[in-house]
ZANUTI-209075 format. One record per residue (C-alpha): residue number from 0; x, y, z; chain; residue in three letters. Coordinates in steps of 0.25 Angstrom, whole numbers, plus 5000, padded with zeros to 4 digits. Example, Ala and Ser with C-alpha at 12.3 -4.5 7.8 and 13.67 -1.06 7.14 Angstrom:
2
- seq|X|Y|Z|mol|type
- 0|5049|4982|5031|A|ALA
- 1|5055|4996|5029|A|SER
***
This chain:
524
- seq|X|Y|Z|mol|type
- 0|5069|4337|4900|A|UNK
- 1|5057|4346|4900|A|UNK
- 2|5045|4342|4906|A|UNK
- 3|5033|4339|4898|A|UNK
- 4|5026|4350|4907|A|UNK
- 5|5037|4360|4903|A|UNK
- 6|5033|4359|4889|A|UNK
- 7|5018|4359|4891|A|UNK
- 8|5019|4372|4898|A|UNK
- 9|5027|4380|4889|A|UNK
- 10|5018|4374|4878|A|UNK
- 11|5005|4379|4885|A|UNK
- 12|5011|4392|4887|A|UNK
- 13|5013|4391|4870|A|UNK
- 14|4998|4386|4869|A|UNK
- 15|4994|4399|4877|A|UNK
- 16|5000|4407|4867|A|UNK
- 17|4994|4401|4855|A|UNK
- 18|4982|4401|4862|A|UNK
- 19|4982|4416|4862|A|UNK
- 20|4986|4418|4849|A|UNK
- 21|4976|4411|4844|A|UNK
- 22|4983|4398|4838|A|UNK
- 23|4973|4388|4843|A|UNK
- 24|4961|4393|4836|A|UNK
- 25|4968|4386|4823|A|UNK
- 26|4968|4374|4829|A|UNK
- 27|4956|4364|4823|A|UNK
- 28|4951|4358|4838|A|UNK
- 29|4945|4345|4829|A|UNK
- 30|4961|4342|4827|A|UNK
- 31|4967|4342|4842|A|UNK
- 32|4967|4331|4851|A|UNK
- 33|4953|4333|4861|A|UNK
- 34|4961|4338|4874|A|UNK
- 35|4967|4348|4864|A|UNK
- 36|4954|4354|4859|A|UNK
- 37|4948|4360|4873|A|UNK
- 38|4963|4365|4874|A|UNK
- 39|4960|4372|4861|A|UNK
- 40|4947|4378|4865|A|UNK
- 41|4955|4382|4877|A|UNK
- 42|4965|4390|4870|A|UNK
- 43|4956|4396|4862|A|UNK
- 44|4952|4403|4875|A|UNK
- 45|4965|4411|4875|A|UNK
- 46|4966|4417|4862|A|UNK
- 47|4968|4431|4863|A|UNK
- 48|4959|4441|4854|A|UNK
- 49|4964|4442|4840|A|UNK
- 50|4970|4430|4841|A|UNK
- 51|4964|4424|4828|A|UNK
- 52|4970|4433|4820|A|UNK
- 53|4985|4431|4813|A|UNK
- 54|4994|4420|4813|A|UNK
- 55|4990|4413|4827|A|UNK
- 56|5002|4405|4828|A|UNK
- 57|5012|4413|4824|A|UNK
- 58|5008|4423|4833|A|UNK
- 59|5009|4414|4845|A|UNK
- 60|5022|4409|4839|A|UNK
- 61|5029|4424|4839|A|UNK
- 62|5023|4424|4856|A|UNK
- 63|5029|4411|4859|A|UNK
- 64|5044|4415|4856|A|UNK
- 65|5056|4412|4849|A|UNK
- 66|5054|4397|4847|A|UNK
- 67|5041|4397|4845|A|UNK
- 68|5044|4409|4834|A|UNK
- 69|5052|4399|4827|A|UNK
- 70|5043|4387|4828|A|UNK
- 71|5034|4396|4820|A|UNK
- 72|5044|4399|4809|A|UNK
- 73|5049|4384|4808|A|UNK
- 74|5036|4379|4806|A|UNK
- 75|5033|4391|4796|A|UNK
- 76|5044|4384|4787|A|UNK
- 77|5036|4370|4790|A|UNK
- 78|5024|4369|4782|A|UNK
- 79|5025|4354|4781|A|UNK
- 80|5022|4355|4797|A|UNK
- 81|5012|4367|4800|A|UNK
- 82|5006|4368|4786|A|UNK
- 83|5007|4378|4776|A|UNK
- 84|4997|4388|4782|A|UNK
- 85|5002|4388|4795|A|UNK
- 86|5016|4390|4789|A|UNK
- 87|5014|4401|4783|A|UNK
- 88|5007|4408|4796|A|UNK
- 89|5020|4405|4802|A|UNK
- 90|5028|4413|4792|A|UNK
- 91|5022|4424|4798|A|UNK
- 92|5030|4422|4811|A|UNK
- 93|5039|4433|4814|A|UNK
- 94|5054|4429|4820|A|UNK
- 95|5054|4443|4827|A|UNK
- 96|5054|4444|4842|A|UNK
- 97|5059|4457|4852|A|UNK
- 98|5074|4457|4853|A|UNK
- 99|5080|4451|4866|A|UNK
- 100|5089|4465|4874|A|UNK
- 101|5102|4472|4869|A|UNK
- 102|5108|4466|4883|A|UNK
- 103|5105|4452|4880|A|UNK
- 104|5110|4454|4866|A|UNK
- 105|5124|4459|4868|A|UNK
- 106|5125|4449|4879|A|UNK
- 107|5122|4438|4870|A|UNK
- 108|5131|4442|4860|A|UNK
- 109|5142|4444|4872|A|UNK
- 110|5141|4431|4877|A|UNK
- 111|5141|4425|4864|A|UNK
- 112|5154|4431|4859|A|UNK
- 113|5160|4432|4873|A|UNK
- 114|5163|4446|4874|A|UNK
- 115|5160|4459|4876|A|UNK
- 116|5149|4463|4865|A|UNK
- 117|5159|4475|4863|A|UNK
- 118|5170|4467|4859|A|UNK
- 119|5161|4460|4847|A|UNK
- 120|5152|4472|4843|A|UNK
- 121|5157|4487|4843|A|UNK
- 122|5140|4489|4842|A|UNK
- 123|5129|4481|4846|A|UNK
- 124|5115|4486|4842|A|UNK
- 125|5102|4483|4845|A|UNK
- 126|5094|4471|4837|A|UNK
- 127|5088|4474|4825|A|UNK
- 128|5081|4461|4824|A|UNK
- 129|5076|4451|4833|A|UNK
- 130|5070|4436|4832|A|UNK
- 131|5067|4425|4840|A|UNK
- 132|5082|4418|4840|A|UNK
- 133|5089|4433|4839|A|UNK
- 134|5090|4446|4837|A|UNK
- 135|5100|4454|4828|A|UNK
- 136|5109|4466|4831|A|UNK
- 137|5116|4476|4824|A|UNK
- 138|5131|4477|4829|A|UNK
- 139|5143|4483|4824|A|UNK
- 140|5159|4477|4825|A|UNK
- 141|5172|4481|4823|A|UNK
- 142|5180|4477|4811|A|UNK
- 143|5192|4483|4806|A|UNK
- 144|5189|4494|4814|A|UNK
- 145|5177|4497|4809|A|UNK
- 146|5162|4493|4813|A|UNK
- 147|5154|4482|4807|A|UNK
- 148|5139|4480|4807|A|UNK
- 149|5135|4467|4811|A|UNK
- 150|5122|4460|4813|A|UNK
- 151|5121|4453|4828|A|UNK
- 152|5113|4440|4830|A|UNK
- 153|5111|4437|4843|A|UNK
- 154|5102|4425|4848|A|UNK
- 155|5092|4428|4859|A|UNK
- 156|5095|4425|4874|A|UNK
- 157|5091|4411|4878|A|UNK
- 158|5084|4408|4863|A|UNK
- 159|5089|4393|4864|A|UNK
- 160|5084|4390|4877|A|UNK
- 161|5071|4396|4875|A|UNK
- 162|5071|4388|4861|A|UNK
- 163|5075|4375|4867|A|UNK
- 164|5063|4376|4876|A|UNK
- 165|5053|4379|4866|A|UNK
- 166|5058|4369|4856|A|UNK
- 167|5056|4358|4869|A|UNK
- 168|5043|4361|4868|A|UNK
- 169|5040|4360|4855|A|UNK
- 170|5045|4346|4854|A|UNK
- 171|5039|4342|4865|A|UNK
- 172|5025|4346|4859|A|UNK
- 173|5031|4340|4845|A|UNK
- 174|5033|4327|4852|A|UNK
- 175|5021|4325|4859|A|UNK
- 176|5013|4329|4846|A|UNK
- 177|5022|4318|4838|A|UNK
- 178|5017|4308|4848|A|UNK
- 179|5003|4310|4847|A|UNK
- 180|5001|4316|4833|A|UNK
- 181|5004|4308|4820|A|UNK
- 182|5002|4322|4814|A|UNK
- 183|5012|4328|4824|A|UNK
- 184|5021|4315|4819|A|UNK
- 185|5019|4318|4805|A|UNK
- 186|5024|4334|4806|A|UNK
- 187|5036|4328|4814|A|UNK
- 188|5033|4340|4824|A|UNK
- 189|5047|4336|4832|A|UNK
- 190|5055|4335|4821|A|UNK
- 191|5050|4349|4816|A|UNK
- 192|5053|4354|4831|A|UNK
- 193|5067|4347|4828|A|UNK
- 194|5071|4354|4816|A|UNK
- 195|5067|4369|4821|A|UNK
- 196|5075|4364|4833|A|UNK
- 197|5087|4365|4825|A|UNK
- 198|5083|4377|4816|A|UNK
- 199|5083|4384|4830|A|UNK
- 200|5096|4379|4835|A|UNK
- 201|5101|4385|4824|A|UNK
- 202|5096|4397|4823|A|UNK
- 203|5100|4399|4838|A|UNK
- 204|5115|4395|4835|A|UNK
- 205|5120|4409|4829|A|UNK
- 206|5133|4402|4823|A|UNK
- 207|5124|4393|4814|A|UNK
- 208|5118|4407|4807|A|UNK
- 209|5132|4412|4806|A|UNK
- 210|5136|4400|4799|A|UNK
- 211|5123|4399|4790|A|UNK
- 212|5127|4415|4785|A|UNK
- 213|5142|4408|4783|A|UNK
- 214|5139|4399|4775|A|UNK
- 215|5129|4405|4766|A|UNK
- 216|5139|4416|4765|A|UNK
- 217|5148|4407|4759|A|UNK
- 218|5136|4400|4749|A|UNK
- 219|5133|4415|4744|A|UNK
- 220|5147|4419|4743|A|UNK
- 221|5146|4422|4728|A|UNK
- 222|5131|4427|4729|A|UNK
- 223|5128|4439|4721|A|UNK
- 224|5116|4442|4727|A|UNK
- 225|5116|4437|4741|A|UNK
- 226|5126|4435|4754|A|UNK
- 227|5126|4434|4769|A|UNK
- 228|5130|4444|4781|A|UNK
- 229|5145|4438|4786|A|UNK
- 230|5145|4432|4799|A|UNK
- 231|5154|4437|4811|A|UNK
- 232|5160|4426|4816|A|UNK
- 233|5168|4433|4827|A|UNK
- 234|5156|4438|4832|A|UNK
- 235|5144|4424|4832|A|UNK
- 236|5141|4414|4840|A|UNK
- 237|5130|4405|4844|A|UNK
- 238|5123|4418|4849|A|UNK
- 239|5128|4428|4840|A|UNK
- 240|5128|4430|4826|A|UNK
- 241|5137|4443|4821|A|UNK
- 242|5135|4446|4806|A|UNK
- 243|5138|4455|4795|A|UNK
- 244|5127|4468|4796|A|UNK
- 245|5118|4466|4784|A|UNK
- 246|5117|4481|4777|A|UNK
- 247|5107|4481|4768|A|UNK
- 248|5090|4481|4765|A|UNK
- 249|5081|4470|4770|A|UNK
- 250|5074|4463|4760|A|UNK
- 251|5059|4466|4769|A|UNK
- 252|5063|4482|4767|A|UNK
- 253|5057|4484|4753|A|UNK
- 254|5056|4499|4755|A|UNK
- 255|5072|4500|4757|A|UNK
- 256|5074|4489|4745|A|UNK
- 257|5066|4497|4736|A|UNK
- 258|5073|4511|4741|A|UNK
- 259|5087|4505|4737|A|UNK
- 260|5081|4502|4724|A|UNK
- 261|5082|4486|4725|A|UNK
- 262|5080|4480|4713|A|UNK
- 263|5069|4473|4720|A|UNK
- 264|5066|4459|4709|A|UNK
- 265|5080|4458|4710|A|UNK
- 266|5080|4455|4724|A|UNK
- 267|5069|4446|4725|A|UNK
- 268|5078|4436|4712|A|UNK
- 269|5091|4438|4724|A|UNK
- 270|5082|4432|4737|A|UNK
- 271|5076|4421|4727|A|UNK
- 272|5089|4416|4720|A|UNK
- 273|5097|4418|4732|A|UNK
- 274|5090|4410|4741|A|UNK
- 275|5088|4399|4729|A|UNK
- 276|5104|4400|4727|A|UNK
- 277|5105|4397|4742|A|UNK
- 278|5096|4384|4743|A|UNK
- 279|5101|4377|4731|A|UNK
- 280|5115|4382|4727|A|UNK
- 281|5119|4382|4743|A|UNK
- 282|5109|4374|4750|A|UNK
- 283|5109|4384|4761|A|UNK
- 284|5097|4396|4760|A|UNK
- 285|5091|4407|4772|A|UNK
- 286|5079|4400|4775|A|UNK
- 287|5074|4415|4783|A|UNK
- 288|5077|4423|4769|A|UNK
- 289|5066|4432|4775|A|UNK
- 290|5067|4449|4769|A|UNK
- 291|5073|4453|4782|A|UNK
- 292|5083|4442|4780|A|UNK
- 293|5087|4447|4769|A|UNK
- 294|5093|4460|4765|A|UNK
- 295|5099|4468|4752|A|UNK
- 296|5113|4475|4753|A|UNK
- 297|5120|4485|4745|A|UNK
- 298|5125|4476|4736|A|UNK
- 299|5113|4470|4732|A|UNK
- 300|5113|4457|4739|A|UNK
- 301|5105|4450|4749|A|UNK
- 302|5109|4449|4762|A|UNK
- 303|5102|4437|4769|A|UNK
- 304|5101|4437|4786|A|UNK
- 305|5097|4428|4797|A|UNK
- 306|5102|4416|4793|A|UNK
- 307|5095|4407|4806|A|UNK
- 308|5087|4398|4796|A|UNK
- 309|5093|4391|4785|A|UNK
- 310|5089|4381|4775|A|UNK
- 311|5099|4369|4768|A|UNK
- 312|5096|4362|4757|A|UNK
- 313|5104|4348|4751|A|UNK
- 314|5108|4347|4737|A|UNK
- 315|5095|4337|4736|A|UNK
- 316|5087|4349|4741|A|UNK
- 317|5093|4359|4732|A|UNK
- 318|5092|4349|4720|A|UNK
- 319|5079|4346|4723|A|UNK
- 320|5076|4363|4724|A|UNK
- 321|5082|4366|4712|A|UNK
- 322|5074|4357|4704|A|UNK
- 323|5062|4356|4709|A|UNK
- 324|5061|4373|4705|A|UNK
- 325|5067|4369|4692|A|UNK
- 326|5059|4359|4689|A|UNK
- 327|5047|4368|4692|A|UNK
- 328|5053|4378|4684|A|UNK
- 329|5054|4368|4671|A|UNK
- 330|5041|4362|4677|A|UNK
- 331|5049|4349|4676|A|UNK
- 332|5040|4343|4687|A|UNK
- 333|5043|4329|4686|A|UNK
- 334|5057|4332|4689|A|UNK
- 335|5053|4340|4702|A|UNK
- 336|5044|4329|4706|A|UNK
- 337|5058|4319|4703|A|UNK
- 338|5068|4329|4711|A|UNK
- 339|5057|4326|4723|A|UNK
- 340|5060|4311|4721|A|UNK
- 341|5075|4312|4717|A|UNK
- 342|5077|4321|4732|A|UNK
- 343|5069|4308|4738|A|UNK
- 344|5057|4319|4744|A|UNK
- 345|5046|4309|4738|A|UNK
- 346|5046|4297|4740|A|UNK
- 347|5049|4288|4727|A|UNK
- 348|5034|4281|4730|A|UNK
- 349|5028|4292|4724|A|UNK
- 350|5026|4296|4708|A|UNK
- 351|5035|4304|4702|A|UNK
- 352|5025|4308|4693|A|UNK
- 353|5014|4310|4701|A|UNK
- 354|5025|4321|4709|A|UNK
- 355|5027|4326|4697|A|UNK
- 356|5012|4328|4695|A|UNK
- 357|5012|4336|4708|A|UNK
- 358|5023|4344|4706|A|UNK
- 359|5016|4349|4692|A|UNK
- 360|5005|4354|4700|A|UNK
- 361|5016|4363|4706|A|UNK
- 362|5023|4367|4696|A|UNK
- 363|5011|4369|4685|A|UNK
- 364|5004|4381|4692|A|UNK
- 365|5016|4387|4692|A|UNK
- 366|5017|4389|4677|A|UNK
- 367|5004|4397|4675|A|UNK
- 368|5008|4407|4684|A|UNK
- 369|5018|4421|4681|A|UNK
- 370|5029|4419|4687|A|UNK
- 371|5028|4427|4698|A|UNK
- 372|5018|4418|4704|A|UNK
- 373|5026|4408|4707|A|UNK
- 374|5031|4405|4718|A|UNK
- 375|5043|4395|4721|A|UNK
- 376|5040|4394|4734|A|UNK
- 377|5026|4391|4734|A|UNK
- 378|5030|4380|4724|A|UNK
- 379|5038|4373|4735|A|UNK
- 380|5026|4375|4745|A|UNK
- 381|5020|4367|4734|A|UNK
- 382|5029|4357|4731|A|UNK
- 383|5032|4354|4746|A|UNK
- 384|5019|4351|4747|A|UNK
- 385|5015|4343|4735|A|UNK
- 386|5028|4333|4740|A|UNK
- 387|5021|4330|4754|A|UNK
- 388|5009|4323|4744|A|UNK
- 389|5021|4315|4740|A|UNK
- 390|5026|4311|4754|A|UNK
- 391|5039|4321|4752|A|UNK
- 392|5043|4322|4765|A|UNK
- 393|5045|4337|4772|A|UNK
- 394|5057|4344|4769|A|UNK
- 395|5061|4353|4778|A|UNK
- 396|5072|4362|4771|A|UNK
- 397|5063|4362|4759|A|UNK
- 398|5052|4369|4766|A|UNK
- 399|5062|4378|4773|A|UNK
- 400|5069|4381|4758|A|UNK
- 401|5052|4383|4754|A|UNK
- 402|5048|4393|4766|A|UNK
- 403|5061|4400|4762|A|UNK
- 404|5057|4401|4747|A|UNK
- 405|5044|4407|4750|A|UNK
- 406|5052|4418|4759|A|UNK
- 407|5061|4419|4748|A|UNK
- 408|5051|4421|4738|A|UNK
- 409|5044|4430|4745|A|UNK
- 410|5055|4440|4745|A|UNK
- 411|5060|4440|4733|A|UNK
- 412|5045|4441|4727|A|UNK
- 413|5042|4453|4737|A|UNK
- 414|5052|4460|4729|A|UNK
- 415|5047|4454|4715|A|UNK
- 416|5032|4450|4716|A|UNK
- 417|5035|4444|4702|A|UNK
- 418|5047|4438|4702|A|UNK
- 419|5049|4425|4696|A|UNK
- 420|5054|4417|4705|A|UNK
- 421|5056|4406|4695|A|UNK
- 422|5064|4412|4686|A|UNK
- 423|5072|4420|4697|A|UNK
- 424|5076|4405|4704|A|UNK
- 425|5077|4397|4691|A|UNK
- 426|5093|4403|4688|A|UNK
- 427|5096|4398|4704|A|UNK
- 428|5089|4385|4703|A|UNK
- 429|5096|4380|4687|A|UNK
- 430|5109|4388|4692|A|UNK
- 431|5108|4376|4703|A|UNK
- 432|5104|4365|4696|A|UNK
- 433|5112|4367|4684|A|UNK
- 434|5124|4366|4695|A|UNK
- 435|5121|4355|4703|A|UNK
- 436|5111|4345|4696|A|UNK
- 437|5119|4349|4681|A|UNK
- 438|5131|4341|4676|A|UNK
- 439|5142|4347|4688|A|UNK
- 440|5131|4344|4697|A|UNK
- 441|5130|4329|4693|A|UNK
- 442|5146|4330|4692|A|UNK
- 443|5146|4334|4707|A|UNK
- 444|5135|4325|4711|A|UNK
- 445|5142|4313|4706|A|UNK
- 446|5156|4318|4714|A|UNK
- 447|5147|4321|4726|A|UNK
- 448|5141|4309|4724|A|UNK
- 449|5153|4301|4722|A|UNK
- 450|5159|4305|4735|A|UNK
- 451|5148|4304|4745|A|UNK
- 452|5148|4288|4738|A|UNK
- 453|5164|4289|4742|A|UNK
- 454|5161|4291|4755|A|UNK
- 455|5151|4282|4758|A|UNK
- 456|5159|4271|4753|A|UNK
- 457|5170|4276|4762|A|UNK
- 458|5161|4273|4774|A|UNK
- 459|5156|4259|4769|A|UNK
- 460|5167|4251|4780|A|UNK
- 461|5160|4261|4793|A|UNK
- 462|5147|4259|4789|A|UNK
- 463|5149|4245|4787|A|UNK
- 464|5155|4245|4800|A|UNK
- 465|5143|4251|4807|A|UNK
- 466|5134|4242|4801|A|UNK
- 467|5139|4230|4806|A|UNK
- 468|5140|4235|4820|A|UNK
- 469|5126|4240|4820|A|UNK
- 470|5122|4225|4814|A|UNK
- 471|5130|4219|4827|A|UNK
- 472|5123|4227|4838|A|UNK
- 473|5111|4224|4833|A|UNK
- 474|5115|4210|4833|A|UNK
- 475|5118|4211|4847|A|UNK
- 476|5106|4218|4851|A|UNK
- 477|5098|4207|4844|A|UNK
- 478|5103|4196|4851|A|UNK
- 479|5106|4203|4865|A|UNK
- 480|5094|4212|4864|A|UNK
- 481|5090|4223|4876|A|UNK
- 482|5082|4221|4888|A|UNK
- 483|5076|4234|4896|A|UNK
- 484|5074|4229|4912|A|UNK
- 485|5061|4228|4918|A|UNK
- 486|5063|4241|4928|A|UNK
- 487|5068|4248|4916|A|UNK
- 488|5056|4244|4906|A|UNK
- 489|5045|4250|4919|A|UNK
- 490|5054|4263|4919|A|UNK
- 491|5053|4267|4905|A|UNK
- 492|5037|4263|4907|A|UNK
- 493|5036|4272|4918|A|UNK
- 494|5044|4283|4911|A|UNK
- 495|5036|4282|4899|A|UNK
- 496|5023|4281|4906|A|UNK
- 497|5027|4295|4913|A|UNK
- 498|5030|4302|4900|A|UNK
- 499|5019|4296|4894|A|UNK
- 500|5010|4305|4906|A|UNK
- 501|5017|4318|4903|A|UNK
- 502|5015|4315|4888|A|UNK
- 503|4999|4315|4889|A|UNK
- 504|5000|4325|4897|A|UNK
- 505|5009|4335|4888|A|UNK
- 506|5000|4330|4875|A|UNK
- 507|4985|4333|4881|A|UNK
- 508|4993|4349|4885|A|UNK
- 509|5002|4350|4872|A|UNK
- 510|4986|4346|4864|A|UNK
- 511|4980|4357|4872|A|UNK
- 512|4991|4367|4869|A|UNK
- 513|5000|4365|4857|A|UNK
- 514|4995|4350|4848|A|UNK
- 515|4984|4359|4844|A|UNK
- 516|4993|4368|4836|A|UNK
- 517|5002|4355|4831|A|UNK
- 518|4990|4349|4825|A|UNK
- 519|4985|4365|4818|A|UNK
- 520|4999|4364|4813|A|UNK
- 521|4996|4351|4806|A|UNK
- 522|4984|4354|4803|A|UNK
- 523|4989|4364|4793|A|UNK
***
């Protein structure tokens, strides 16, 4: 276990950082703790010259390294936590860090595959990309005896131990912020920590992005308009992913678009209804659909890349998408305020009609406006947060699908400044609903339906059978109950009284050198 003094020393090496980039000068004093405050006035001692300038946090995030790089970009797609101002400066974060050696590379990617890297590769070139988890190549193999370009990915050196000590740190400061703040409490700052956790354990696990491009190669199969570089099985692993070379133009390179004589409004309709195609027909969408993500190739299709974050969304989720923009659409808005109550967001205390009401204030500015002025994804900003007024509780792969729509939107409108993206989604959304909630939707419901009902009735005699021998330990625990020893009772009082020490201690540092920053982002 990690000593509270660990922690607090790696955390004031971070405060230094921010200190010199500025990001305690946007801290109000008036709302930190009293020890904080001389801290405060302390740091603002360290702030170099021009540090006032910019996006302060970001900056210091980019310094502090790959985790801290990440924490920024989660917290980006979180507007429920740091606000929607301090969102969008984190947007601004840039995933870019100096590629790691040729050396470290190819022995990487040898030990990975265990053997000799000329056995795998007939070329391996140098990176052409580099982030905080990895960094891409550009190699060549051997098939049928001829050369194939491939796309290397290969995870930095010693990434997952360097994450893992970073991420100990954040919920420690998480922690001790829950048990003093109601406001830290509120924002569930561990169970933020918890869920980038797990973003980043798979990001790091180069078979889990294999298997993401596998399967959305199978969902887009049939698409006209979109596929998915192949995977090279025989040549990934955890720390290597090998994968089809993607000829074609990038989506950022306008100059070389325009050249090739793109029919540019063409292309903004292919990113919007592929990427609504994706999150309603499959549930499965590239949450990172980024310009260079994407790419264009001979045939006229997009080519999508990087497939480290990914979004999933239910049938309740798709159903409640898909009707909430048609509803908007029709400007049916009591049936988007009764999709919110059908899907059990707000809580059935609350007026339909008055949702409604709300939901109107939406939608009705919408309709005095051209077309291209509308923005879908601003409307979801909206909507996510008229719902808190209702006590809808956050919903995590809603705001990541809406920080992806406003990617989205954006490139498709950088090629079509007056694109409608109504109509262009409205053939996607009716194809879906006309599908699913229609008459063979209801048909397959009611089978679906009828067989999940099958087998719960099938497990009725085990779940009976757990029930009464949870009933007889209780019993037994009622009537024996459980006695703790004298010496044992003085031992956890000692124990906790020692912790409680280190606590206090860890609080008054943690106020002087990071709470500052907790309570700026809930200030937001």
């Amino acid at each position: 276990m990690i000593s509270a003094f660990t922690h607090i020393a790696r955390l004031a090496r971070a405060a230094i950082v921010f200190a010199r980039e500025g990001v305690f000068g946007v801290v109000d004093p008036a709302l930190v703790p009293p020890p904080g405050q001389l801290a405060i006035r302390i740091a603002r001692l360290l702030e170099r010259p021009g540090a006032k300038s910019g996006p302060r946090l970001s900056r210091a995030l980019e310094r502090m390294g790959p985790a801290y790089l990440k924490l920024g970009q989660f917290l980006a797609t979180r507007p429920d936590v740091v606000g929607v101002v301090l969102a969008r400066d984190l947007e601004a974060l840039q995933d870019r860090l100096p590629p790691f050696s040729q050396a470290e590379a190819e022995a990487v990617i040898a030990g990975s595959l265990e053997r000799p890297l000329a056995q795998a590769f007939a070329i391996l070139g140098p990176p052409v990309a580099a982030a905080s988890i990895a960094q891409v190549h550009r190699g060549e193999v051997m098939r049928g005896g001829m050369r194939q370009a491939v796309a290397v990915k290969v995870l930095r050196p010693n990434v997952a131990a360097r994450f893992r000590r970073d991420l100990a740190d954040f919920f420690f400061v998480a922690h001790k912020a829950e048990a003093y703040s109601a406001e830290a409490r509120r924002l569930r700052l561990v169970e933020v920590i918890n869920t980038m956790q797990r973003s980043v354990a798979m990001e790091m696990d180069l078979r889990l992005e294999a298997a993401a491009l596998s399967e959305m190669a199978e969902n887009t199969a049939d698409d006209p308009d979109f596929r998915v570089p192949a995977v090279d099985w025989d040549r990934t692993t955890h720390n290597v992913l090998t994968m089809e070379w993607v000829d074609g133009i990038a989506l950022s390179d306008h100059a070389r678009l325009e050249q090739a004589k793109v029919d540019l409004p063409d292309l903004g309709r292919k990113v919007i209804q592929s990427f609504l195609r994706h999150a309603l027909r499959d549930g499965f969408f590239h949450a990172d659909m980024h310009p260079g993500n994407l790419f264009l190739d001979k045939e006229g299709r997009l080519v999508a890349v990087d497939f480290g974050i990914m979004g999933r969304l239910g049938l309740k989720e798709r159903r409640f998408l898909a009707e909430i923009l048609l509803g908007f659409i029709t400007r049916d808005y009591r049936r988007v305020a009764e999709v919110h109550f059908e899907a059990g967001y707000v809580p059935s205390h609350h007026s339909v009609e008055n949702f409604a009401q709300a939901i109107r204030a939406i939608g009705e500015p919408i309709h005095n406006r051209t077309a291209e002025e509308i923005s879908m994804a601003r409307l979801l900003t909206l909507l996510l947060e008229v719902t808190g007024l209702f006590d809808m509780r956050t919903r995590p792969e809603l705001i990541l699908l809406q920080k992806t729509m406003v990617v989205v939107e954006g490139v498709a409108r950088s090629f079509d400044p007056k694109l409608d993206i109504w109509k262009t989604a409205d053939p996607v959304v009716r194809e879906w609903i006309e599908r699913n909630l229609g008459p063979i939707g209801r048909i397959q419901g009611a089978m679906s339906g009828a067989g999940e009902l099958g087998h719960l009735l099938s497990k009725l005699p085990e779940i009976a059978n757990r029930a009464v021998t949870v009933l007889e330990q209780m019993e037994d625990m009622t009537r024996e109950g459980h006695m703790l020893s004298t010496d044992t009772i003085e031992a956890l009082g000692r124990k906790e009284a020692k912790k409680a020490r280190v606590s206090t201690i860890a609080l008054v540092i943690i106020a002087a050198c990071s709470l500052g920053i907790l309570i700026e982002l809930a200030r937001f």
